[in-house]
TORTOR-754157 format. One record per residue (C-alpha): residue number from 1; x, y, z. Coordinates in Angstrom, 3 decimals, always signed. Example, Ala and Ser with C-alpha at 12.3 -4.5 7.8 and 13.67 -1.06 7.14 Angstrom:
REM TORTOR-754157
NODE   nr         X         Y         Z
NODE    1   +12.300    -4.500    +7.800
NODE    2   +13.670    -1.060    +7.140
This chain:
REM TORTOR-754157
NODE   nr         X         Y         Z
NODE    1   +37.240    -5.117   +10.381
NODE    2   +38.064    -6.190   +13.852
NODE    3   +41.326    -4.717   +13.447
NODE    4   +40.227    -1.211   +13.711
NODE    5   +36.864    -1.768   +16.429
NODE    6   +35.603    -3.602   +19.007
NODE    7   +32.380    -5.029   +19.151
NODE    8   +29.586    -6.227   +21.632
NODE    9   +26.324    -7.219   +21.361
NODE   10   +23.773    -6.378   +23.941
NODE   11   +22.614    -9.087   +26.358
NODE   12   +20.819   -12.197   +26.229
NODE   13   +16.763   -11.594   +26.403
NODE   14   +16.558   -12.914   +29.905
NODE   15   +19.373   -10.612   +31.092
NODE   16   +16.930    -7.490   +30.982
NODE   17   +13.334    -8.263   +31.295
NODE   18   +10.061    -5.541   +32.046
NODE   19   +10.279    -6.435   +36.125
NODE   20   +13.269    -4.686   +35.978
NODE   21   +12.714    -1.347   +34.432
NODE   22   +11.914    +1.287   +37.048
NODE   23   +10.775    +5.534   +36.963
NODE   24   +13.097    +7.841   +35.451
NODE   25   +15.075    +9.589   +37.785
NODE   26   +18.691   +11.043   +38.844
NODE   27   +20.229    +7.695   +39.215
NODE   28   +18.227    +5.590   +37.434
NODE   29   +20.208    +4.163   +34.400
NODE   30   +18.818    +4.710   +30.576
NODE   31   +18.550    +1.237   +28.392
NODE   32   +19.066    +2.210   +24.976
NODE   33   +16.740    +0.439   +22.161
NODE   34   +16.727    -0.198   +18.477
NODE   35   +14.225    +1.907   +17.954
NODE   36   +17.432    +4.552   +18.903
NODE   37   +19.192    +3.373   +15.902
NODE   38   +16.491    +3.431   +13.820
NODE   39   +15.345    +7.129   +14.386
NODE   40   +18.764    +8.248   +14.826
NODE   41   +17.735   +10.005   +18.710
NODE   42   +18.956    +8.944   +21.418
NODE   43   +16.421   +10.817   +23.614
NODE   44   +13.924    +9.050   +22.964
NODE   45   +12.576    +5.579   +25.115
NODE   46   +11.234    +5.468   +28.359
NODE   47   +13.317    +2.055   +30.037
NODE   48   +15.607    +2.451   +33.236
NODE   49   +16.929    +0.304   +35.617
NODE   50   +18.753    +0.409   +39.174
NODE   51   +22.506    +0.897   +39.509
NODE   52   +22.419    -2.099   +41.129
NODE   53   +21.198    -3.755   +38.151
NODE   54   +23.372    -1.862   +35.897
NODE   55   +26.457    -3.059   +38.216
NODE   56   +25.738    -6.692   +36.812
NODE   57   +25.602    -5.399   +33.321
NODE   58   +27.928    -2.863   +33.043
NODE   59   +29.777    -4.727   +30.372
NODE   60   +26.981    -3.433   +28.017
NODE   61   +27.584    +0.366   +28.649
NODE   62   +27.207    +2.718   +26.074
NODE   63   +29.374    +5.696   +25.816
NODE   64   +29.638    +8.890   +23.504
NODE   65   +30.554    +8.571   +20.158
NODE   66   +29.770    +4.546   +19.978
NODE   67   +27.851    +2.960   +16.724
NODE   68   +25.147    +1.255   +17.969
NODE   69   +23.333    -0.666   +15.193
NODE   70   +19.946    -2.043   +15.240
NODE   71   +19.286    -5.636   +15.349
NODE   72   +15.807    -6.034   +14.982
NODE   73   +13.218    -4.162   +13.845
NODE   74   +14.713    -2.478   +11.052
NODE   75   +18.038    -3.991   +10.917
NODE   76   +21.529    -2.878    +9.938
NODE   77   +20.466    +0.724   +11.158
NODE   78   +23.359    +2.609   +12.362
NODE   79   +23.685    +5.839   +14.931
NODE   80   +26.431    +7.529   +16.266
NODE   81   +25.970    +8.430   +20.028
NODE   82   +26.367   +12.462   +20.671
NODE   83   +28.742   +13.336   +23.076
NODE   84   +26.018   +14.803   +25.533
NODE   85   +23.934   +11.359   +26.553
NODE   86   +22.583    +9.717   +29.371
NODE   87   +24.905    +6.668   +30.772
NODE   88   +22.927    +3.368   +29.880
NODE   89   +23.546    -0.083   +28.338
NODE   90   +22.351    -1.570   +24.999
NODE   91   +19.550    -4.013   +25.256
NODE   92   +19.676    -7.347   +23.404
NODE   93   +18.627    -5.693   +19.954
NODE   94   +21.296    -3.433   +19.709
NODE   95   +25.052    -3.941   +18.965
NODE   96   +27.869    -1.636   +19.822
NODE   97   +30.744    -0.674   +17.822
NODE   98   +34.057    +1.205   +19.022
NODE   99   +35.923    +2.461   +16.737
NODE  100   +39.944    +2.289   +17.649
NODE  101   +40.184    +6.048   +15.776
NODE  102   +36.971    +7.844   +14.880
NODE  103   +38.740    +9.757   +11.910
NODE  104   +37.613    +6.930   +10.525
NODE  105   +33.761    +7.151   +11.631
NODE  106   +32.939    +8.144    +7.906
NODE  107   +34.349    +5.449    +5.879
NODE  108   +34.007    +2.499    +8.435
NODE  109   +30.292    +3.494    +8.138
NODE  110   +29.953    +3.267    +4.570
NODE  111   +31.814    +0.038    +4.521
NODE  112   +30.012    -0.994    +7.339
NODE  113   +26.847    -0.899    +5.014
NODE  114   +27.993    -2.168    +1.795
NODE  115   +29.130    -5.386    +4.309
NODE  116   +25.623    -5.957    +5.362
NODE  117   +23.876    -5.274    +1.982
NODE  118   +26.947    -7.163    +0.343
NODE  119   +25.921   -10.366    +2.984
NODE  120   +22.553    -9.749    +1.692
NODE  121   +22.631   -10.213    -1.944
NODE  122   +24.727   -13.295    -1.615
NODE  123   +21.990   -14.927    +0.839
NODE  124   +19.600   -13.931    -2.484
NODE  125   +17.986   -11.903    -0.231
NODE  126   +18.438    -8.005    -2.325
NODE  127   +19.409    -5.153    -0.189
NODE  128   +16.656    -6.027    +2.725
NODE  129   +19.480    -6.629    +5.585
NODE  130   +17.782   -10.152    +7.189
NODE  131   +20.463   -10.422   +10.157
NODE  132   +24.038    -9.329   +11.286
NODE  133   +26.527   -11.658   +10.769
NODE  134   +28.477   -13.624   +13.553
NODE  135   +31.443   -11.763   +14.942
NODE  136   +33.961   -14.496   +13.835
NODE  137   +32.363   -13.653   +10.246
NODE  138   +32.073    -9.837   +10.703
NODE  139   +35.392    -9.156   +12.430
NODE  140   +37.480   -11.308    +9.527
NODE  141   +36.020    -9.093    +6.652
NODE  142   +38.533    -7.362    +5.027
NODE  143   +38.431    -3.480    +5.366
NODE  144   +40.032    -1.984    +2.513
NODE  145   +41.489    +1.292    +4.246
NODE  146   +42.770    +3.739    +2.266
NODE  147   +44.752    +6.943    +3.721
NODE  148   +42.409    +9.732    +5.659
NODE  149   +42.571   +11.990    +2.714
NODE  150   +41.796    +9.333    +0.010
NODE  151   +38.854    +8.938    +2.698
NODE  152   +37.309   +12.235    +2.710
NODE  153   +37.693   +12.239    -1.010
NODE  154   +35.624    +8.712    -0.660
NODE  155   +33.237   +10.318    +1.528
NODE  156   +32.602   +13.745    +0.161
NODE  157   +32.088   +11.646    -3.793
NODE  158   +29.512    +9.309    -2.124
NODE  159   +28.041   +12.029    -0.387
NODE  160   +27.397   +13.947    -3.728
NODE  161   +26.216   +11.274    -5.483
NODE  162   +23.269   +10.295    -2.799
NODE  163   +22.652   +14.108    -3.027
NODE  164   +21.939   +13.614    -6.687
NODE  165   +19.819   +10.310    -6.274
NODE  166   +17.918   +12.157    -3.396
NODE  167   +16.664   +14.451    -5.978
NODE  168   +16.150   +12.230    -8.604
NODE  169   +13.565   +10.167    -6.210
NODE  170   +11.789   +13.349    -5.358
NODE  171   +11.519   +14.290    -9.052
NODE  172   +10.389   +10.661    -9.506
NODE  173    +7.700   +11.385    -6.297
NODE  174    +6.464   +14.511    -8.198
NODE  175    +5.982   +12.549   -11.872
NODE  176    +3.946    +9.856    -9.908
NODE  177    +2.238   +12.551    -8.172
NODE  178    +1.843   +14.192   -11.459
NODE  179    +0.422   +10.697   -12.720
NODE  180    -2.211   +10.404   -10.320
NODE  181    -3.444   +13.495   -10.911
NODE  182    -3.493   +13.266   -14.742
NODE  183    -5.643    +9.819   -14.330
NODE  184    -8.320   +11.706   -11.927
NODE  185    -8.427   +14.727   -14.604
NODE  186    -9.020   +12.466   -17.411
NODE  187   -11.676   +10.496   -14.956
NODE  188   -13.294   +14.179   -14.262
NODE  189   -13.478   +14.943   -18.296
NODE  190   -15.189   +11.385   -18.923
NODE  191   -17.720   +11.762   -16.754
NODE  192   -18.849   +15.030   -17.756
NODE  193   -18.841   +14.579   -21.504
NODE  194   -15.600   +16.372   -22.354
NODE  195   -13.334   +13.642   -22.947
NODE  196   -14.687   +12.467   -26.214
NODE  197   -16.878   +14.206   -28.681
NODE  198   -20.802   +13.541   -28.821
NODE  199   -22.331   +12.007   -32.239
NODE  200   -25.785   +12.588   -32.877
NODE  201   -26.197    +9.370   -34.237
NODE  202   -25.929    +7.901   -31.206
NODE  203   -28.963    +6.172   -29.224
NODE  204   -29.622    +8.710   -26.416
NODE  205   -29.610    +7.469   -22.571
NODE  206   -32.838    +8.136   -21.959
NODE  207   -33.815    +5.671   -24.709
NODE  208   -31.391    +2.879   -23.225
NODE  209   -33.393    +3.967   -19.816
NODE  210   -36.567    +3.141   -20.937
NODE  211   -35.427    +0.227   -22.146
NODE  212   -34.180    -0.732   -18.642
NODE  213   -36.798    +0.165   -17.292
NODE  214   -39.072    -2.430   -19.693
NODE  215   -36.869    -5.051   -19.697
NODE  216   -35.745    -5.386   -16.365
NODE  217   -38.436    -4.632   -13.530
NODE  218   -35.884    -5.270   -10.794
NODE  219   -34.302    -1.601   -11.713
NODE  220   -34.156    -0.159    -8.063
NODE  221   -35.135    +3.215    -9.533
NODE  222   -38.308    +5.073   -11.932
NODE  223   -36.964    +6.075   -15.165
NODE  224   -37.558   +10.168   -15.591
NODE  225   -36.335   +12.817   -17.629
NODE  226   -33.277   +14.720   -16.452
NODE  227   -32.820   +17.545   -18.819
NODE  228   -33.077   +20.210   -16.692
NODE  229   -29.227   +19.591   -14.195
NODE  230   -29.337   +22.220   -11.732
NODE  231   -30.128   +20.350    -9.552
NODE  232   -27.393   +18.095   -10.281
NODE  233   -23.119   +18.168    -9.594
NODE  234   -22.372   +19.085   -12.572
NODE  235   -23.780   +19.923   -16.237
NODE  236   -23.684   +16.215   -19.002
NODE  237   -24.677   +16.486   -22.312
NODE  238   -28.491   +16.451   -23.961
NODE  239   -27.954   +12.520   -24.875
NODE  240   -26.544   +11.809   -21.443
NODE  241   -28.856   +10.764   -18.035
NODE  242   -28.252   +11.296   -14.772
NODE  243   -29.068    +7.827   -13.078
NODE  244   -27.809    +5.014   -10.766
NODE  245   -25.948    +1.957   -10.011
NODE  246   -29.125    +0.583    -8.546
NODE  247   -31.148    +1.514   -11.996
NODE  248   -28.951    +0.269   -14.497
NODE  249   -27.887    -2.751   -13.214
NODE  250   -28.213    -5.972   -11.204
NODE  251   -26.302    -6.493    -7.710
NODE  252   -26.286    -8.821    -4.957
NODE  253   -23.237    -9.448    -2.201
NODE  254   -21.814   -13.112    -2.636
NODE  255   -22.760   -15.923    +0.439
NODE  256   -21.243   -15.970    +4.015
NODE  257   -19.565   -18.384    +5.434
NODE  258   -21.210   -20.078    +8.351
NODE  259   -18.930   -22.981    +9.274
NODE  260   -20.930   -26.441   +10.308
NODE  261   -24.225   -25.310    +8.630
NODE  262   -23.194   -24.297    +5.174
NODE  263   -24.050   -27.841    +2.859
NODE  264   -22.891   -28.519    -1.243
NODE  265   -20.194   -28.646    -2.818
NODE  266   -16.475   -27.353    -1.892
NODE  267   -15.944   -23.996    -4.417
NODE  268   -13.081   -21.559    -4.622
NODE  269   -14.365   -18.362    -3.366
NODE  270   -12.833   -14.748    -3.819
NODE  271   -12.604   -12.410    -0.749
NODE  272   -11.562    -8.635    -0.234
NODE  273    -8.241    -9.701    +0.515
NODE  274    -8.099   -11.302    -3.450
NODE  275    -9.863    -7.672    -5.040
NODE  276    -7.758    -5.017    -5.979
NODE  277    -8.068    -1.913    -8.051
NODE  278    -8.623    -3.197   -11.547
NODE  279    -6.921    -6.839   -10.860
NODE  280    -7.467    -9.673    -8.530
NODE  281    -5.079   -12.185    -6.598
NODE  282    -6.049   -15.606    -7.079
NODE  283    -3.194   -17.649    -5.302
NODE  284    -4.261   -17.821    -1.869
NODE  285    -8.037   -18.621    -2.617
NODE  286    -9.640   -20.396    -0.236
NODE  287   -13.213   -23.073    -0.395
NODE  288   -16.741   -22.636    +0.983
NODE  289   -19.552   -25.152    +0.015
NODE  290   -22.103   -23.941    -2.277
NODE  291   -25.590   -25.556    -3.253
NODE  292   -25.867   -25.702    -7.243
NODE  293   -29.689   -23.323    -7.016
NODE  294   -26.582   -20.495    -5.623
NODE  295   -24.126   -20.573    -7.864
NODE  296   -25.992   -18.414   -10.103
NODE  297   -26.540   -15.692    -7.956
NODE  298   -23.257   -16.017    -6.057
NODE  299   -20.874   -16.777    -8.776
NODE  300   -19.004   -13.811   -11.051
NODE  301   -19.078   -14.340   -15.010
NODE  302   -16.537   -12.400   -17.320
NODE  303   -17.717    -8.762   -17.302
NODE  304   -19.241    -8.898   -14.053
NODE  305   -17.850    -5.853   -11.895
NODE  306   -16.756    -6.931    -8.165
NODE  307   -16.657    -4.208    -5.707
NODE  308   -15.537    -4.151    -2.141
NODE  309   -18.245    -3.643    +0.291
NODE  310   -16.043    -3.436    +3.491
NODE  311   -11.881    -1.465    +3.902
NODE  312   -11.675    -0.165    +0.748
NODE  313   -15.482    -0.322    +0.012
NODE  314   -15.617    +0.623    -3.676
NODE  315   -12.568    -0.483    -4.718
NODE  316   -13.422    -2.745    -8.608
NODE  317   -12.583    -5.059   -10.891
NODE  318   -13.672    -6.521   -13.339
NODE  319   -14.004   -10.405   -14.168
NODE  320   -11.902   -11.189   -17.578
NODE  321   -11.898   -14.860   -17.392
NODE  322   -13.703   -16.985   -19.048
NODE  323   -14.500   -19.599   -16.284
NODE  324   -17.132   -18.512   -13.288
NODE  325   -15.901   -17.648    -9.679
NODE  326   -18.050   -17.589    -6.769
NODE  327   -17.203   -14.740    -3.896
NODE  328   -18.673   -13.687    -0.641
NODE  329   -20.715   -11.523    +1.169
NODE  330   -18.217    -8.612    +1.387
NODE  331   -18.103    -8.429    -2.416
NODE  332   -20.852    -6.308    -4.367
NODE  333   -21.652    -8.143    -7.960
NODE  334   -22.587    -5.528   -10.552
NODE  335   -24.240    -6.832   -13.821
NODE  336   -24.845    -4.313   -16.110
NODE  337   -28.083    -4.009   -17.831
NODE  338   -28.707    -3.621   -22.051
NODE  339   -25.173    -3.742   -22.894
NODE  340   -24.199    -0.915   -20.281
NODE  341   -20.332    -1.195   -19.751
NODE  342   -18.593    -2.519   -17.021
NODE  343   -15.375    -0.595   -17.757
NODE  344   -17.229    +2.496   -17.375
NODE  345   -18.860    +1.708   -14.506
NODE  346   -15.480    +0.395   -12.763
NODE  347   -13.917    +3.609   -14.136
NODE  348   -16.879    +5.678   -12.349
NODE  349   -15.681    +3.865    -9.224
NODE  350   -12.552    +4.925    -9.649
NODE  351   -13.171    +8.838    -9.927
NODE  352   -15.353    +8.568    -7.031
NODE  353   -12.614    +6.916    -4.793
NODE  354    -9.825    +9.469    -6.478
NODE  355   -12.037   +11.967    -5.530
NODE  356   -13.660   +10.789    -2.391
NODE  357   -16.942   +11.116    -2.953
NODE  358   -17.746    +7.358    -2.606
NODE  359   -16.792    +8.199    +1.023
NODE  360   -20.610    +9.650    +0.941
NODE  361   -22.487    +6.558    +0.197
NODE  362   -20.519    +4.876    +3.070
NODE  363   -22.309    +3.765    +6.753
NODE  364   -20.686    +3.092    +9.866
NODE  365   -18.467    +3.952   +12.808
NODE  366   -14.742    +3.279   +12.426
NODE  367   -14.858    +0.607    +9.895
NODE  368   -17.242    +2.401    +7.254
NODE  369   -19.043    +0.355    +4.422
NODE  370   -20.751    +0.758    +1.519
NODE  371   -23.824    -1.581    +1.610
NODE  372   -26.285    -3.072    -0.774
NODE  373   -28.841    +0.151    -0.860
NODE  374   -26.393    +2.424    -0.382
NODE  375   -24.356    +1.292    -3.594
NODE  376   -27.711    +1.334    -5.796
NODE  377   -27.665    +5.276    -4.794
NODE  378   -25.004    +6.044    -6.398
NODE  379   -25.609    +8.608    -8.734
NODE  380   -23.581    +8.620   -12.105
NODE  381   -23.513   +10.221   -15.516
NODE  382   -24.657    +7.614   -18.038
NODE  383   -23.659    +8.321   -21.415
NODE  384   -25.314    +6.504   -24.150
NODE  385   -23.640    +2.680   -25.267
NODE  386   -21.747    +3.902   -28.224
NODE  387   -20.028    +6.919   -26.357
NODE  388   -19.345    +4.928   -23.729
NODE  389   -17.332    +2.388   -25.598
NODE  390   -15.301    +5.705   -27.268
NODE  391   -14.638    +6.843   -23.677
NODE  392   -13.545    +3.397   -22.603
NODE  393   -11.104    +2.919   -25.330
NODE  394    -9.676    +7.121   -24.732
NODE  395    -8.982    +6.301   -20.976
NODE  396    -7.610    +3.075   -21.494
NODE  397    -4.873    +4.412   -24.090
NODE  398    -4.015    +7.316   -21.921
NODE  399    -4.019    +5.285   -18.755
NODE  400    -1.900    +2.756   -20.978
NODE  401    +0.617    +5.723   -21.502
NODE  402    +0.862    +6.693   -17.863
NODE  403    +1.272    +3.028   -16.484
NODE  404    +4.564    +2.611   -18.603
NODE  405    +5.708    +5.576   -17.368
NODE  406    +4.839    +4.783   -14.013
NODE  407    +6.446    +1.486   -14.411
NODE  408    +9.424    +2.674   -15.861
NODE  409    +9.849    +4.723   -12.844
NODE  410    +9.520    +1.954   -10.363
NODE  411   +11.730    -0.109   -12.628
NODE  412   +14.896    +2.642   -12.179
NODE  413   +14.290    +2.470    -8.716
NODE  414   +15.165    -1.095    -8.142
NODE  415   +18.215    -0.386   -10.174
């Protein structure tokens, strides 16, 4: 390859430094940036210097029709310069290229990547381009240069082809679209009663209500009769209840760290960072001492539902293991009441966020969070136990159906 270009690398960091840069002006000189490789404009940046300063570096002028390629940031990024720009230099993240004959531009470019992404793989690093290589390494690769018209041939195949993946990744952005949209649809028929049919045999929710409401005196919320829903989003079914996280379950937010007065014993903890829709992260946990009288009411069992107070605030999951785990103050712990299920709960949560109408129950400025009393408010269909294991099961064999397509998709784009 350094047969047919010459190459330079912009200066060393020192060389150009912020004291330097002055106003735009007539005769003030442009210094061109990575970020003009990586955007593909060369218009855009705001650094000049003197021409006294460009005298000095003059070696590292840039002139129309160069490659520069980007060596930081995203690297490996390649732009030709138009043949209208403004006389500058490269800084120190940019290398030039001059190509000996630019009726090669197209091919030497092509090349120019597979060499980088070729570099790459062999560092077992996959296509993400980590560094340029050393001249001595770059200019000693062998270009395999076939005549000009075997080139456009080259060029004008390639070029077809990435036409034709193009539009296979926007069909692929439409399915997963198209997935997203079938999971909040399905979400929208659970919760109103149309997903599943109703049995009559069923317990009603206004008998597992009153039951709450017997058995548990820390429900946030009086049990009452809903039948009449106009006043309500949307219309449920007789044996259904309108009521609310606050009602039909027990929560509390996990401990906070306070470091130098917390006392007990060191215990793994989870955090936001380790919560994620439907699955956690457990390999960066990290240890806050607990007392053993807090453990009970800061610790998750299996079936508990964790949800985010803070960032995401509502995003869930669900415990499935079968040892305890303690979390903090930024995590809500749900605990169902009379056999209530989590799963439908979490899958409440995730209609709401789909949807956005968690946003509602959130407070703040900026940052907005959904605290303590405002996630007992939420207000959610409750179907009664036996339904809600049948609409459980439904979702989680459709959603089952639409994850391996989903994955499949992801899968064919790493190939």
């Amino acid at each position: 390859m350094g047969s047919v270009a010459f190459y330079k690398k912009g200066p060393f960091g020192s060389s150009i430094t912020k004291s330097m840069f002055i106003p735009e002006s007539e005769n003030a000189i442009k210094v061109y940036e990575q970020k003009n490789a990586i955007y593909k404009n060369a218009e855009i940046g705001s650094y000049y210097i003197s021409e006294e300063k460009f005298d000095e570096l003059k070696g590292f002028q840039v002139y129309p029709n160069d490659i520069i390629v980007s060596c930081a940031g995203t690297i490996g990024e390649t732009y030709v310069m138009p043949t209208e720009i403004k006389k500058g230099i490269i800084n120190q993240a940019l290398m030039r290229i001059k190509l000996f004959n630019n009726e090669i531009l197209d091919f030497y470019l092509m090349y120019f990547d597979f060499v980088l992404k070729s570099q790459a793989n062999e560092q077992g690093k996959g296509t993400a381009i980590k560094n340029i290589p050393p001249f001595d390494i770059l200019k000693n690769f062998l270009l395999p240069l076939p005549p000009l018209s075997e080139q456009y041939r080259i060029r004008d195949f390639i070029q077809g082809i990435n036409e034709k993946v193009d539009c296979i990744d926007n069909d692929k952005n439409i399915v997963s679209a198209l997935i997203i949209q079938t999971k909040s649809k399905i979400l929208d028929l659970a919760i109103r009663g149309k997903l599943v049919p109703q049995d009559p045999n069923d317990e009603p929710a206004s008998v597992l209500l009153e039951r709450i409401k017997s058995e548990h005196t820390e429900s946030k919320k009086k049990t009452k009769s809903t039948g009449d829903n106009s006043h309500y989003p949307f219309e449920i079914p007789k044996s259904w209840e309108w009521s609310t996280i606050g009602e039909i379950s027990q929560h509390n937010t996990g401990k906070t760290l306070h470091k130098g007065r917390n006392s007990g014993t060191p215990y793994q903890y989870i955090t936001t960072s380790n919560l994620y829709w439907d699955s956690f992260v457990l390999d960066n946990l990290k240890e806050m001492p607990f007392e053993e009288k807090e453990l009970d009411k800061f610790s998750a069992i299996k079936g508990d539902l964790l949800i985010c107070e803070g960032g995401d605030g509502g995003r869930s999951a669900i415990w499935t293991e079968e040892y305890a785990i303690c979390f903090q103050n930024h995590i809500h712990r749900v605990r169902p009441f009379c056999d209530i299920k989590s799963k439908y709960i979490y899958f409440f949560m995730l209609y709401s966020s789909l949807k956005g109408s968690i946003n509602d129950y959130k407070k703040g400025i900026g940052i907005q969070s959904l605290s303590s009393s405002s996630l007992a408010s939420i207000r959610l269909s409750l179907p009664p136990i036996e339904e809600q294991k049948r609409i459980v099961k439904k979702i989680e064999d459709i959603f089952d159906s639409l994850n391996e397509i989903e994955n499949s998709i992801k899968l064919k784009r790493k190939l």
